[in-house]
N, C-alpha and C positions, 0 to 999 in steps of 0.2 A: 239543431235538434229541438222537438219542440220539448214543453214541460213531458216529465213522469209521474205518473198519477204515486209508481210505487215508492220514488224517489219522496214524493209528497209526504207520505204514509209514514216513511221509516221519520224523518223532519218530524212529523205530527206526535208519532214517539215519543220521542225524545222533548220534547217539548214537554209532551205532561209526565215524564219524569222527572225534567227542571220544575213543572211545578208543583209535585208532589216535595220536592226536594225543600224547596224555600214555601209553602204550605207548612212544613214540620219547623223549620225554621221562624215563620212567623208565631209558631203555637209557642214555640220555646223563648219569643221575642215578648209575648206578652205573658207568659210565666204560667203557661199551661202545660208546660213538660221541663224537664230540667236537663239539657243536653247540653255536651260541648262542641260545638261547630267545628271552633278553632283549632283544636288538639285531637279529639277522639278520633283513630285511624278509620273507624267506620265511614264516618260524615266525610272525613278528608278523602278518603276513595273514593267514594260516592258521589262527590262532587267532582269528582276527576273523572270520573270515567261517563260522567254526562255532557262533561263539557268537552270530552275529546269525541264524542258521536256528534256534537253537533259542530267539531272545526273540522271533522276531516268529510261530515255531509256539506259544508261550504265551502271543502275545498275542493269537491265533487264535482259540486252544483258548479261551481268557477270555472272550471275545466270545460263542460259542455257549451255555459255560453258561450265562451268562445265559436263555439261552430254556428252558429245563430247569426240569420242575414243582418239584424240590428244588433250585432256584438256591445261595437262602442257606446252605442247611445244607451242600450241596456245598463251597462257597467257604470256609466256615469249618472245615471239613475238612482241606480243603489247606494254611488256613493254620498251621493246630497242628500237619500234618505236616512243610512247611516248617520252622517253626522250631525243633524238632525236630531234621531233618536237619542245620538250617545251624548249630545248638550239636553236633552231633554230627563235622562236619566239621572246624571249630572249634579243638574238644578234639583230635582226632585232628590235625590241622597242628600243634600246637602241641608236641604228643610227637615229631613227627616232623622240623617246623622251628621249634625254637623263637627263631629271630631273625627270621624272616619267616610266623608262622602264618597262618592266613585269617581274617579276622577282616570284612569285606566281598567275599566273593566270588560264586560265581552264585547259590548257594542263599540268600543273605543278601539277595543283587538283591532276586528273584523275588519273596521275603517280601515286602518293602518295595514294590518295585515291582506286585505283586497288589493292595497298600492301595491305593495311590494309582490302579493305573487302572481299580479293577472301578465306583466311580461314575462313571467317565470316557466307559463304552462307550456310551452314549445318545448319547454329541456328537458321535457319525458322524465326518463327512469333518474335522469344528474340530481332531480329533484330530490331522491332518494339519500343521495350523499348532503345536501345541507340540510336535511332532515335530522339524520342521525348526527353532523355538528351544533345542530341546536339544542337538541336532545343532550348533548356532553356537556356542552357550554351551561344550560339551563340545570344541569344537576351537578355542577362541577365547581372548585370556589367561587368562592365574592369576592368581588374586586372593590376594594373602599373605596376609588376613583368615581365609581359609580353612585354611592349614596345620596348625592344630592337629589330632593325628590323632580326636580326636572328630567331624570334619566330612571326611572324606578321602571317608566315603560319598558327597556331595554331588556331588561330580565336579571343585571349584575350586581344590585344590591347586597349589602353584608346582611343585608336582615330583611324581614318581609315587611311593607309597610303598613300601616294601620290605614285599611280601609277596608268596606264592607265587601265590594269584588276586585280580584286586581287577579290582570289574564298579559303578564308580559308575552313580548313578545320569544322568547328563550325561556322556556323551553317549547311553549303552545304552537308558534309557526311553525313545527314541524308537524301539528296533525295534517293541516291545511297544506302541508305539502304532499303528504301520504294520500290526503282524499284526491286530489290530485293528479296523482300517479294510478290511483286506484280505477279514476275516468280514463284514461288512455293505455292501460295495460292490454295486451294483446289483440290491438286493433280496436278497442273499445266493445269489449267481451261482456263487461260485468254491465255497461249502459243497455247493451241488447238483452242482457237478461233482463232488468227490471223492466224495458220495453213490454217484453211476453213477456210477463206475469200483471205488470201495470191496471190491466181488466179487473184484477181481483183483487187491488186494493182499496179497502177500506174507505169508502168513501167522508165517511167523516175526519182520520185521520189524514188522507190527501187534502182536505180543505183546509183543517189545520195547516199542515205542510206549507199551502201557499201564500196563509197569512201570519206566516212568525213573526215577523219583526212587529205587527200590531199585537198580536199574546203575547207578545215579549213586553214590550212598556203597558200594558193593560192589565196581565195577573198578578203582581204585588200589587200596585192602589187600590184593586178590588179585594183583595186579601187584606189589607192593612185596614179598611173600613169596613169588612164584616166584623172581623175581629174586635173591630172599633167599636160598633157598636152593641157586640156582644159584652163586650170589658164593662160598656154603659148600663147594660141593660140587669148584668149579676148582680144577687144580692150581696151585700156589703159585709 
């Protein structure tokens, strides 16, 4: 199947609500607002429910390439750019917080998380059931077997670790399983709607859509040096 303009669109979204999201988060990082990221239930939904529109649209988007004449070459594409991106991110947290880099965050997911569900898509609706055990697992104790930060990716940590993103895999690979299921329900129902309708999506958002992963490592260092320069520019 080829691209969806509307598939694009909804992608393009969500996007600049991640960057309106960490936009607020930058203002509050150089002391233009006085928020809590880390505890406020506000910010804590709100980063959740942005970040599960955008695992269960890749785990969408995952689902159709498969029907695509270049499947494999496609997917092994993504995933050198992926990894890639998510050492790129990485590096760059690490300059920027060096007691809390990124070291598992979404683009590390997504790596990891593309392995494990691109054989997965053939299990249709079974998807459904390790869905909902990740889901249990990921909101269910901690296992102090797990604490070692080698294993933090897993999702079974006693405690959350200190870093600026961290997207284990438990409880998040279930959205990416849902998106999934949501591509191949009823004969592929919901792909043929955004098909028709596809026409009247937003064409700026579609273009966004097909270039996230470059807005993705591009909108904080453009955010961190306006801001930057703004910080320089105030009077004292």
């Amino acid at each position: 199947m080829s691209r969806l303009p509307a598939l694009d669109a909804l992608r393009g979204l969500a996007l600049l609500a991640m960057a309106a999201f960490h936009f607020v988060f930058d203002l509050n990082f150089f002391g233009y607002l006085r928020q809590d990221f880390y505890n406020d239930p506000f910010w804590l939904h709100a980063r959740s429910l942005i970040l599960t529109s955008f695992l269960v649209l890749a785990g969408f988007s995952l689902s159709l390439a498969q029907g695509r004449a270049d499947a494999s070459a496609g997917f092994w594409r993504r995933i050198l750019r992926l990894a890639a991106a998510a050492a790129l991110v990485s590096f760059g947290s690490w300059l920027a917080f060096p007691a809390s880099w990124i070291y598992f965050g979404v683009l590390h997911f997504l790596l990891v998380a593309s392995l494990l569900a691109w054989p997965l898509v053939r299990l249709g609706y079974w998807n459904l059931l390790f869905a909902l055990a990740l889901i249990a697992l990921g909101n269910g104790p901690a296992f102090p077997a797990f604490a070692s930060p080698w294993l933090h990716w897993l999702g079974f940590a006693p405690s959350k670790p200190i870093t600026e993103d961290y997207v284990p895999l438990a409880p998040w690979l279930a959205a990416v399983l849902v998106g999934m299921v949501c591509a191949g329900a009823k004969a592929g129902w919901l792909p043929a709607q955004l098909a028709r309708y596809s026409g009247a999506a937003p064409r700026g958002l579609a273009w966004l859509g097909r270039h996230s992963l470059g807005f993705y490592i591009l909108h904080q260092p453009v955010f961190f040096a306006l801001l930057t320069l703004v910080k320089r520019g105030a009077p004292q």
